[in-house]
N, C-alpha and C positions, 0 to 999 in steps of 0.2 A: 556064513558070517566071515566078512575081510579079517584076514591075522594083520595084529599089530607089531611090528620090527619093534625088536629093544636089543640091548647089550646084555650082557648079565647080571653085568652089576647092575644097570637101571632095573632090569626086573627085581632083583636083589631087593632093592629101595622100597621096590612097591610093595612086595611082600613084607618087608620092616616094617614099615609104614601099615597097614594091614592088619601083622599082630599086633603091634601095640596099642591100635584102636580096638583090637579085642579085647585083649589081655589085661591094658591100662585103661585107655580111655572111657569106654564103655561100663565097666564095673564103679567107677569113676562118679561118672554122672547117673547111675542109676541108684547110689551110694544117699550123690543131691537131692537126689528126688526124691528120696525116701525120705533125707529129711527136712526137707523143705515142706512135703505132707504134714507132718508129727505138729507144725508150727500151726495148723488151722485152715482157716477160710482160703482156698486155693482161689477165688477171683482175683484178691487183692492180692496175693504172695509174688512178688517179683522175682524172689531166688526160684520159688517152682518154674514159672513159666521161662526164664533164661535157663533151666536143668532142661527143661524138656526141649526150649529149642537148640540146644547142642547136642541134645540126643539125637532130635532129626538131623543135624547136619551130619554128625558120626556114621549114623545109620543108613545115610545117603551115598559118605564117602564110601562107607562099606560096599554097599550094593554094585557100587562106579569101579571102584577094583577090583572086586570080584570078577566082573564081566571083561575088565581089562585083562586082566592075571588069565585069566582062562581062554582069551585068543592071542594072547602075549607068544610071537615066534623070535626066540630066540639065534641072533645071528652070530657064529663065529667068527669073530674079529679076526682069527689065525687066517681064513679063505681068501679076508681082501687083498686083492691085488695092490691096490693104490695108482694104478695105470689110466684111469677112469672116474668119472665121480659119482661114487656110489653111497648107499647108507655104509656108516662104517672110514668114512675118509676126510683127513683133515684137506681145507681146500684151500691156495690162498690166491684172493683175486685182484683186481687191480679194477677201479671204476674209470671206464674211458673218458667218461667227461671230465670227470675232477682228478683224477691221476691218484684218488685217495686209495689205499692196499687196506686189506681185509683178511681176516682168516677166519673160517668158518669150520665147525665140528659137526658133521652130517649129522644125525640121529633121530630118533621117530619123536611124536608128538611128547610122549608122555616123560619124555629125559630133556626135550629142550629147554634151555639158560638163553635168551642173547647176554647177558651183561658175561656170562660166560662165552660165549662165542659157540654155543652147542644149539644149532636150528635144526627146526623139523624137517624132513621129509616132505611133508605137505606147504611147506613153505613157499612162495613164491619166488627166489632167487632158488632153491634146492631143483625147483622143477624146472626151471630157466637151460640148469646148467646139468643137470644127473645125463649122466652118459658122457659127457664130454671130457677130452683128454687136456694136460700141458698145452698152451700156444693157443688153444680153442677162444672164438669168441664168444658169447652168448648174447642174445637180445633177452632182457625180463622185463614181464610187463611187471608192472609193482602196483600198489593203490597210489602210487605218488605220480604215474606215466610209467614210460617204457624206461629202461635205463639199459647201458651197454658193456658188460663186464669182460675181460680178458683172464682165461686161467694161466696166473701164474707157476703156480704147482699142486701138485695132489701126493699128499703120504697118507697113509694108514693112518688110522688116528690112535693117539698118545693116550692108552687107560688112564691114565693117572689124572686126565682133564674130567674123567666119568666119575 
């Protein structure tokens, strides 16, 4: 099974995220359903049949992070260089055709924000430009056509965006 990159905080999150659909949520809606029962005719009962399907959604998310959390490989942000664009590095690019500037926060699937400026790994500009240094140019294909990015720089990335 592929390991999934994360920060530690992002892992952090999932695991939060995790108990408290143990802990809270799930006791929660099992709570509903109990007494949504107590009320009769479960064909008709609206409140049952919305208890149980948040039950399945909980139960679902559960199973999703579970599998996440347990191939989740944890990267030491201390290691990165920032000389390179790697998982782990802020990037900022410049689009050749529209001269528009960008900055972008590497990060695996399951931490990425764009409205935060935090893309996956698996992304199609991440995989355009990963490897590449300062001054570099990149071709990415996009679903929009090909587009032509220049990196203007690479730091480390800022925990405080995570």
């Amino acid at each position: 099974m592929d390991k999934i990159p994360f920060t530690e905080i992002g892992l952090n999150k999932l695991k939060k995220e995790m108990a408290a659909l143990k802990s809270i949520e799930r006791p929660a809606v099992i709570k509903a359903i109990a007494e949504a029962r107590a009320h009769g005719d479960l064909s008709e009962n609206a409140e049952y049949h919305a208890a149980r399907e948040k039950q399945g959604f909980i139960e679902g998310r559960l199973l999703e992070l579970e599998n996440v959390i347990s191939r989740a490989e944890v990267i030491d942000l201390n290691k990165i260089r920032g000389d390179r664009v790697t998982f782990g590095t802020s990037v900022k690019l410049v689009d050749e055709e529209t001269e528009e500037e960008k900055i972008f926060h590497i990060v695996g699937q399951y931490e990425a924000n764009l409205e935060m400026g935090k893309i996956s790994t698996s992304s199609p500009i991440v995989k355009g430009i990963i490897g590449k240094s300062a001054g570099d140019s990149a071709e990415v294909a996009t679903p929009g056509g090909k587009k032509f990015y220049e990196i203007l720089s690479i730091s480390t990335i800022d925990t405080s965006i995570l």
